[in-house]
Chimera marker file (.cmm) of the C-alpha trace (Angstrom):
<marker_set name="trace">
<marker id="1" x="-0.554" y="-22.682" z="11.220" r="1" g="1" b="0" radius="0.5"/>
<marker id="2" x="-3.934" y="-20.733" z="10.331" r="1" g="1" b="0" radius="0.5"/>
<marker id="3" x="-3.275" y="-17.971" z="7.457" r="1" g="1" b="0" radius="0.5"/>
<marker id="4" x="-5.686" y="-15.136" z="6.974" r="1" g="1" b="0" radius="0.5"/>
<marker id="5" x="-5.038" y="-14.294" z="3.300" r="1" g="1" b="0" radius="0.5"/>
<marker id="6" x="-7.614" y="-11.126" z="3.684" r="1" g="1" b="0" radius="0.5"/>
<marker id="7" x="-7.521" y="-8.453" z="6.683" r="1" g="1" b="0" radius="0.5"/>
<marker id="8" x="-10.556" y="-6.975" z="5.720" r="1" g="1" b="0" radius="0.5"/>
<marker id="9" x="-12.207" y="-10.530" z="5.576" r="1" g="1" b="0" radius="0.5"/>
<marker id="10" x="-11.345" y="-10.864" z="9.247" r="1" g="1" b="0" radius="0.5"/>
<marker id="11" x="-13.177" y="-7.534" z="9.810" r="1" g="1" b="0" radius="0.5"/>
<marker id="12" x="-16.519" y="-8.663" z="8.097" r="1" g="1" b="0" radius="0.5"/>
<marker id="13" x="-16.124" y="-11.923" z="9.957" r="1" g="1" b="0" radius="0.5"/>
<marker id="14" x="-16.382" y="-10.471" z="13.148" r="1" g="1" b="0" radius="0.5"/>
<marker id="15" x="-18.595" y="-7.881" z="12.464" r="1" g="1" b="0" radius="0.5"/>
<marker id="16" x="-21.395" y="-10.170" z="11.365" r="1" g="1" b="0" radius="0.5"/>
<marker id="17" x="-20.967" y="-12.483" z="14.005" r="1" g="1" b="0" radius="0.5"/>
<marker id="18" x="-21.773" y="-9.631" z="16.432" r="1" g="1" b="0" radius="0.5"/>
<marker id="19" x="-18.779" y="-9.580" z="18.200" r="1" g="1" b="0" radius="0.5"/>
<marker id="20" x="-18.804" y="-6.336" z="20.495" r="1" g="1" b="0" radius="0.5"/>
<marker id="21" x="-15.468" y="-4.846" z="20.054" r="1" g="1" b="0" radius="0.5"/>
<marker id="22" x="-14.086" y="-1.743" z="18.152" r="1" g="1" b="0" radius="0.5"/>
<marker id="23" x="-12.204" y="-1.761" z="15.509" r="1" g="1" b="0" radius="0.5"/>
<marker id="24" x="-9.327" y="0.070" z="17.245" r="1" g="1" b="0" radius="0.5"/>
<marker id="25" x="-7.781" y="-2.808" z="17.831" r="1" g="1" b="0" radius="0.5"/>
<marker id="26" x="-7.419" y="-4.236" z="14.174" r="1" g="1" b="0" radius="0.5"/>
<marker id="27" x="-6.244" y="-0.774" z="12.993" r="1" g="1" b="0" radius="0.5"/>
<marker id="28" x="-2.787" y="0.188" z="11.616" r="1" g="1" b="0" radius="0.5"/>
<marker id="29" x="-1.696" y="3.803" z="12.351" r="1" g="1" b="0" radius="0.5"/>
<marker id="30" x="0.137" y="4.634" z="9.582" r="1" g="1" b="0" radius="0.5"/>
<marker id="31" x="2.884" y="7.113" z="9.855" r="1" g="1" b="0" radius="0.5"/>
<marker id="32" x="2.781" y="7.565" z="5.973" r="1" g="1" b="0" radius="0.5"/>
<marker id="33" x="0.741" y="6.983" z="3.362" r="1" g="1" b="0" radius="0.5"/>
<marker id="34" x="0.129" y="3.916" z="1.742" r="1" g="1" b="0" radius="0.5"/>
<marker id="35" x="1.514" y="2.987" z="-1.446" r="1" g="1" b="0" radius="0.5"/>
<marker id="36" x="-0.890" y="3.585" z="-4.429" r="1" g="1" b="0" radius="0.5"/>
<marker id="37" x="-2.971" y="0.125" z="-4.987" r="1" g="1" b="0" radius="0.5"/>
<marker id="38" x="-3.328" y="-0.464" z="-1.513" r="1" g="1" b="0" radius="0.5"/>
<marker id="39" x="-6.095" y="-2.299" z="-0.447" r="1" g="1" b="0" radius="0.5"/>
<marker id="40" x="-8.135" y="-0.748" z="2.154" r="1" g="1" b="0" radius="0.5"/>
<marker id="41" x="-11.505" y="-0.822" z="3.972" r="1" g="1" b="0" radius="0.5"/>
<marker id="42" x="-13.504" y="1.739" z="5.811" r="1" g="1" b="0" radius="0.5"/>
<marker id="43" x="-13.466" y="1.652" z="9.948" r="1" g="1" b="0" radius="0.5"/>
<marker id="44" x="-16.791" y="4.324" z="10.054" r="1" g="1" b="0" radius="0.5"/>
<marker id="45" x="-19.080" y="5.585" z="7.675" r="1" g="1" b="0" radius="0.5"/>
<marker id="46" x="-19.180" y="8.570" z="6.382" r="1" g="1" b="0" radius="0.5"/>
<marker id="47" x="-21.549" y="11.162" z="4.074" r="1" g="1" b="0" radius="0.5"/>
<marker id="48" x="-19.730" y="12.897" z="1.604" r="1" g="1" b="0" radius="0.5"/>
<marker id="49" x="-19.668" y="16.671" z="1.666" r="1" g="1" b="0" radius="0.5"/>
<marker id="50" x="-20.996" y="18.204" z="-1.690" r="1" g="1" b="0" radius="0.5"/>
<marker id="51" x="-19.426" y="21.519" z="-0.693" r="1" g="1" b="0" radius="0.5"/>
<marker id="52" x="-16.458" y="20.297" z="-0.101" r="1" g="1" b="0" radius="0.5"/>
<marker id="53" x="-13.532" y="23.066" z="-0.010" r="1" g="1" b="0" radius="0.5"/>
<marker id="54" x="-11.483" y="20.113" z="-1.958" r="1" g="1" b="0" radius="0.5"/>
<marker id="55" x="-13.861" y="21.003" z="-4.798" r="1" g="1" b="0" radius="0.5"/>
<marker id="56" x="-17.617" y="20.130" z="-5.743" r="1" g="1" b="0" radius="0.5"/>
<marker id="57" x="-18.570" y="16.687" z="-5.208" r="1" g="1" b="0" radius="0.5"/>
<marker id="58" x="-15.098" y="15.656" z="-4.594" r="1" g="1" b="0" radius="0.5"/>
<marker id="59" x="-15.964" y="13.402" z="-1.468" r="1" g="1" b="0" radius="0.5"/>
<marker id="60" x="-17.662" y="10.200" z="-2.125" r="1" g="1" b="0" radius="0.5"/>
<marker id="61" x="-20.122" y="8.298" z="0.939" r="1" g="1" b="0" radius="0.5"/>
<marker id="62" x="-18.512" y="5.493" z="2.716" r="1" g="1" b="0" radius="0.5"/>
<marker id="63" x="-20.035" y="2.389" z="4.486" r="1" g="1" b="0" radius="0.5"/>
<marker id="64" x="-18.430" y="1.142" z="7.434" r="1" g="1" b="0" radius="0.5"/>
<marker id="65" x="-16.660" y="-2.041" z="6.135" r="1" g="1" b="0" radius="0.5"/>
<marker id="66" x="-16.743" y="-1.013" z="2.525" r="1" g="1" b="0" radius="0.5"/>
<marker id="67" x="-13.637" y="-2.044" z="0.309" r="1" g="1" b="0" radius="0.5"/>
<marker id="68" x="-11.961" y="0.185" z="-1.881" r="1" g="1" b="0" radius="0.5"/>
<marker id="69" x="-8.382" y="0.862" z="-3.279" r="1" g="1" b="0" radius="0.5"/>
<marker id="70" x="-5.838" y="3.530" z="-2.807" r="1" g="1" b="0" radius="0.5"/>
<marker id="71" x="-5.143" y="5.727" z="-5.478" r="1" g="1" b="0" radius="0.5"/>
<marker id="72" x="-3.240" y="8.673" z="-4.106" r="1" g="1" b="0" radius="0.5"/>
<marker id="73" x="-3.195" y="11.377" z="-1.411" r="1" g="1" b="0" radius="0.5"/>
<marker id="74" x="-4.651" y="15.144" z="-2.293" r="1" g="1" b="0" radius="0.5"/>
<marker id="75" x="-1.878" y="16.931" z="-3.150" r="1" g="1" b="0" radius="0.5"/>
<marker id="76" x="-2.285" y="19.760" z="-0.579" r="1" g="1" b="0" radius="0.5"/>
<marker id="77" x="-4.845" y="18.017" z="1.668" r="1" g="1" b="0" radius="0.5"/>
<marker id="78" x="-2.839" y="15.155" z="3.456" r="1" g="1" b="0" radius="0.5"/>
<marker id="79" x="-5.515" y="13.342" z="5.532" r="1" g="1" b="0" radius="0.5"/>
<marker id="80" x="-7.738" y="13.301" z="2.335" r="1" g="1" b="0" radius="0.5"/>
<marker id="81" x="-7.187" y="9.999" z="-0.223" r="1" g="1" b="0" radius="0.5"/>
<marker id="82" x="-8.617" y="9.579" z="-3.378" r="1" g="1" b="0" radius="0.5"/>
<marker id="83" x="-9.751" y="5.924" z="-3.522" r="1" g="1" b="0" radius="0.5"/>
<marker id="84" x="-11.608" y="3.927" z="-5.998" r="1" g="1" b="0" radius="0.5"/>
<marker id="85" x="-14.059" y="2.238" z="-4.781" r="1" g="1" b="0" radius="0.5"/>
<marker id="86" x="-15.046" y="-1.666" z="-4.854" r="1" g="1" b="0" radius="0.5"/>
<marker id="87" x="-18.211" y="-0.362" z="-7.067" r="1" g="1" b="0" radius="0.5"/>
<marker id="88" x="-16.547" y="1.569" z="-9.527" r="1" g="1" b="0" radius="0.5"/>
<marker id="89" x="-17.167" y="4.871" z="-7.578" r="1" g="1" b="0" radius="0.5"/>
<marker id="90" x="-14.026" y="7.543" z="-6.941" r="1" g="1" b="0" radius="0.5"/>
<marker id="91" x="-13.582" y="10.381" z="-4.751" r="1" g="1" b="0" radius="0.5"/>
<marker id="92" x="-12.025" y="11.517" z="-1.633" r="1" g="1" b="0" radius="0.5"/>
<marker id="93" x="-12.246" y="10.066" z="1.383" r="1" g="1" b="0" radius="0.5"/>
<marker id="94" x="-10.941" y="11.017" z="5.167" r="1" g="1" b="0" radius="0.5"/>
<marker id="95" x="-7.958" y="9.458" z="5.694" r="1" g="1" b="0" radius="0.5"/>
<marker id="96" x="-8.698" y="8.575" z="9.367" r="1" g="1" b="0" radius="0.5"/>
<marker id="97" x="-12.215" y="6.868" z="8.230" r="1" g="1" b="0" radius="0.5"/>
<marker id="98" x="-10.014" y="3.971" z="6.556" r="1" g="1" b="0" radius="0.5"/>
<marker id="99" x="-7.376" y="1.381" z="7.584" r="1" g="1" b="0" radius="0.5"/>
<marker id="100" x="-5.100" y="-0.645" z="5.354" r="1" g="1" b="0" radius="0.5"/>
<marker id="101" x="-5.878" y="-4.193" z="4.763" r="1" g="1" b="0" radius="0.5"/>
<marker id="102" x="-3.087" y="-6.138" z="5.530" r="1" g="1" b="0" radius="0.5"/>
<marker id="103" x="-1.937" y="-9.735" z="4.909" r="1" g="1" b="0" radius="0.5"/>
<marker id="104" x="-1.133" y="-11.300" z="8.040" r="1" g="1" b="0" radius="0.5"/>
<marker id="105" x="-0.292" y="-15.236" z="8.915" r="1" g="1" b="0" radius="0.5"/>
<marker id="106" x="-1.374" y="-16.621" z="12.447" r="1" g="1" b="0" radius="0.5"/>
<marker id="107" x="0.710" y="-19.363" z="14.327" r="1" g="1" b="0" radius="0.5"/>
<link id1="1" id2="2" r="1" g="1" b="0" radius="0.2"/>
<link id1="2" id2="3" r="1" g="1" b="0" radius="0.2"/>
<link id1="3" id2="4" r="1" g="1" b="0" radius="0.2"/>
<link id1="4" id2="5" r="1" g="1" b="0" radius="0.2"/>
<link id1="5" id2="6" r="1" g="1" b="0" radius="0.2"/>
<link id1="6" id2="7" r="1" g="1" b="0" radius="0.2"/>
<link id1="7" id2="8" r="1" g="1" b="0" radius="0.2"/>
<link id1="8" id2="9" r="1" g="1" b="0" radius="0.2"/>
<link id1="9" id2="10" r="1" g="1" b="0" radius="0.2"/>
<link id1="10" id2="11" r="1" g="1" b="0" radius="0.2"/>
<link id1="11" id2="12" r="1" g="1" b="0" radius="0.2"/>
<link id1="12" id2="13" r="1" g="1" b="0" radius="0.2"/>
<link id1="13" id2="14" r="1" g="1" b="0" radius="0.2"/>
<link id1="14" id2="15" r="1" g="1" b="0" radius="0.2"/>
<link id1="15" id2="16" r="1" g="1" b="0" radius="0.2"/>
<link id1="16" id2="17" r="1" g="1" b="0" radius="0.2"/>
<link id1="17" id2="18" r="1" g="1" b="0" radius="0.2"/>
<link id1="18" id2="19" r="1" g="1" b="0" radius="0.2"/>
<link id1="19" id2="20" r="1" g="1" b="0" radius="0.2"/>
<link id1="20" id2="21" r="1" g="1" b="0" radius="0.2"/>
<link id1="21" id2="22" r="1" g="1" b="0" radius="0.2"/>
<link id1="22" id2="23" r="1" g="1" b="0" radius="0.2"/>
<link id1="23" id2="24" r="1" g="1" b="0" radius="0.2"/>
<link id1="24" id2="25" r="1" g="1" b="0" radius="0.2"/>
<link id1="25" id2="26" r="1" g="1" b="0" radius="0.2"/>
<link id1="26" id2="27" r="1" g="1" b="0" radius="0.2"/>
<link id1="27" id2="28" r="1" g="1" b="0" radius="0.2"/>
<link id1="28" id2="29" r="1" g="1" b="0" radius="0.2"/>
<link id1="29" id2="30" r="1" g="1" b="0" radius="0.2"/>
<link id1="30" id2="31" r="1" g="1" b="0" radius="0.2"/>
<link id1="31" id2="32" r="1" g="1" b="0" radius="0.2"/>
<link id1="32" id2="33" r="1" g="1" b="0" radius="0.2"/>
<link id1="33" id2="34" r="1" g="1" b="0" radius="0.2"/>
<link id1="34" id2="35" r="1" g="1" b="0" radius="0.2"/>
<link id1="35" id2="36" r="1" g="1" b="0" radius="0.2"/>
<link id1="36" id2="37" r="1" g="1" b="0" radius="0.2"/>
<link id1="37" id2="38" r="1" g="1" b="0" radius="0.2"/>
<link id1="38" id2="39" r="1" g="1" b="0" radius="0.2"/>
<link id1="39" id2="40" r="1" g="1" b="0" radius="0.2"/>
<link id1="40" id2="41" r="1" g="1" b="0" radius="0.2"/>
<link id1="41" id2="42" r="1" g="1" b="0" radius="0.2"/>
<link id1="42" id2="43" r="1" g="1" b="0" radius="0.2"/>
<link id1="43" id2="44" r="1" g="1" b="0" radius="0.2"/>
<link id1="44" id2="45" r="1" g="1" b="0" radius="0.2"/>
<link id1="45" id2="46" r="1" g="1" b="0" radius="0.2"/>
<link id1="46" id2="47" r="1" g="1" b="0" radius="0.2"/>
<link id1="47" id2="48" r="1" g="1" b="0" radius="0.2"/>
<link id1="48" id2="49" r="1" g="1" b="0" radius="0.2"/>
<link id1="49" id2="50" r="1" g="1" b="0" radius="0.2"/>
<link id1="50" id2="51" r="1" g="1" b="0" radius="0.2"/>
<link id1="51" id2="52" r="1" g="1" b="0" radius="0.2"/>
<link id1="52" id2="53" r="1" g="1" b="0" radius="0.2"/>
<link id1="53" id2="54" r="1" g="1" b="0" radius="0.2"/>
<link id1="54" id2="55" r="1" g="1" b="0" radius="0.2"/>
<link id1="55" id2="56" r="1" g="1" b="0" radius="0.2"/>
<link id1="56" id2="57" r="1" g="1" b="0" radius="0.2"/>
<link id1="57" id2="58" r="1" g="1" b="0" radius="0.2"/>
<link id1="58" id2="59" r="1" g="1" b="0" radius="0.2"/>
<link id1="59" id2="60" r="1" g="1" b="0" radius="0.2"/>
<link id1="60" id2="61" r="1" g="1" b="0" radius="0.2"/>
<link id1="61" id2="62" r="1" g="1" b="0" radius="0.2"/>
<link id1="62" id2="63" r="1" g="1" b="0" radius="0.2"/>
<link id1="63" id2="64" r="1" g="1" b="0" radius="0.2"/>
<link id1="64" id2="65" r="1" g="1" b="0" radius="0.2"/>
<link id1="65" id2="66" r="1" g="1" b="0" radius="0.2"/>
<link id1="66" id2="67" r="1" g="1" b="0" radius="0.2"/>
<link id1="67" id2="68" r="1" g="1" b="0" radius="0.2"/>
<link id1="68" id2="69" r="1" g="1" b="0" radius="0.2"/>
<link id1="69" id2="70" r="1" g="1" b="0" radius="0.2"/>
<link id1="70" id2="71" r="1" g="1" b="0" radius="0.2"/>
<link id1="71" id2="72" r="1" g="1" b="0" radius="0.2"/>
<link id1="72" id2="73" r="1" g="1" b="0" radius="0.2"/>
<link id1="73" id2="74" r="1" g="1" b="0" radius="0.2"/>
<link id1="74" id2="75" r="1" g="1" b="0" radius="0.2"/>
<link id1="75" id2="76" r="1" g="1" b="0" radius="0.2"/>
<link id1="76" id2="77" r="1" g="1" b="0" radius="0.2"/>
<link id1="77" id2="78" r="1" g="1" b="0" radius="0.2"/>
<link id1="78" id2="79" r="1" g="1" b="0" radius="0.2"/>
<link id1="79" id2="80" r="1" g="1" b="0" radius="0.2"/>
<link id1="80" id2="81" r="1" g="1" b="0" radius="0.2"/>
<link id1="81" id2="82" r="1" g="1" b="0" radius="0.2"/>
<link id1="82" id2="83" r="1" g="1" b="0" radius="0.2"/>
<link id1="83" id2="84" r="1" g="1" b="0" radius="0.2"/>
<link id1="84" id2="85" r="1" g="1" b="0" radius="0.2"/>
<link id1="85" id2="86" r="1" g="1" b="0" radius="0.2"/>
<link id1="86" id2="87" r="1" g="1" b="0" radius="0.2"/>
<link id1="87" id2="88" r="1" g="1" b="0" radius="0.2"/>
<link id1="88" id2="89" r="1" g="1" b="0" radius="0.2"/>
<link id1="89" id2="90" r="1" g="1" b="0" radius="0.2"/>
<link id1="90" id2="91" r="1" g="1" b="0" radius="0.2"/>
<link id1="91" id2="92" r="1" g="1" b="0" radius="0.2"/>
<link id1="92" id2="93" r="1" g="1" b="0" radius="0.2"/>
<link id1="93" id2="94" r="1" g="1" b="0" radius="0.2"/>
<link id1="94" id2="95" r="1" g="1" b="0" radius="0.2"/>
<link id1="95" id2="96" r="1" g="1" b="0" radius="0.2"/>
<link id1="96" id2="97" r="1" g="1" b="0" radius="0.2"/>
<link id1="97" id2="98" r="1" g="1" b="0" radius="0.2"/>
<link id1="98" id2="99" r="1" g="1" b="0" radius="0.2"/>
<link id1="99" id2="100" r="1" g="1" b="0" radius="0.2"/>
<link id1="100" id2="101" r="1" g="1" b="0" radius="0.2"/>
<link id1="101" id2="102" r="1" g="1" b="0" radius="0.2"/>
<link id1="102" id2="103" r="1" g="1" b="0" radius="0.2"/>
<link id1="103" id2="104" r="1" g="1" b="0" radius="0.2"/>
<link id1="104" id2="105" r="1" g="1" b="0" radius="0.2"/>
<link id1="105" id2="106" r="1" g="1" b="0" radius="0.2"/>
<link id1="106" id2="107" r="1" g="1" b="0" radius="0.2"/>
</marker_set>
């Protein structure tokens, strides 16, 4: 039995092996949001708004494949989280930019 301790390892893995796929396939639709503290990595990248109707320079830049942590949901904004980055950074980020990194074991 193979276990892959990190999700978002897997991701990197394949990514810099040049592997052409999308990353539709590894993602997790989540019909809720995830607990606070959950690990999570970013699907696309994405450049922050500075106008921003959450409030000014509330959005933070993300990286495709860039690591970060779950802190909580906007409280009238749904699809926005407020993560804390691997880097120290926080902000908001689009909720559909990121997927949940997810323990998984392989047979």
């Amino acid at each position: 039995m193979v276990v892959i301790t990190d999700m978002c390892t897997v991701v990197e893995e394949l990514f810099s092996n040049n592997y052409q796929l999308t990353l539709n396939w590894l993602c997790v639709y989540l019909v809720s949001v995830p607990p606070t503290k959950q690990r999570l990595i970013a699907k696309y990248a994405y450049v922050a708004n500075v106008n921003s109707p959450l409030g000014p320079n509330a959005e933070i830049n993300l990286c495709q494949l860039e690591k970060m942590t779950m802190i909580a949901p906007h409280a009238q904004q749904e699809f926005w989280w407020f993560v804390e980055m691997d880097d120290g950074r926080r902000g908001y980020v689009p909720a559909n930019y990121v997927m949940v990194c997810h323990l998984v074991s392989v047979p």
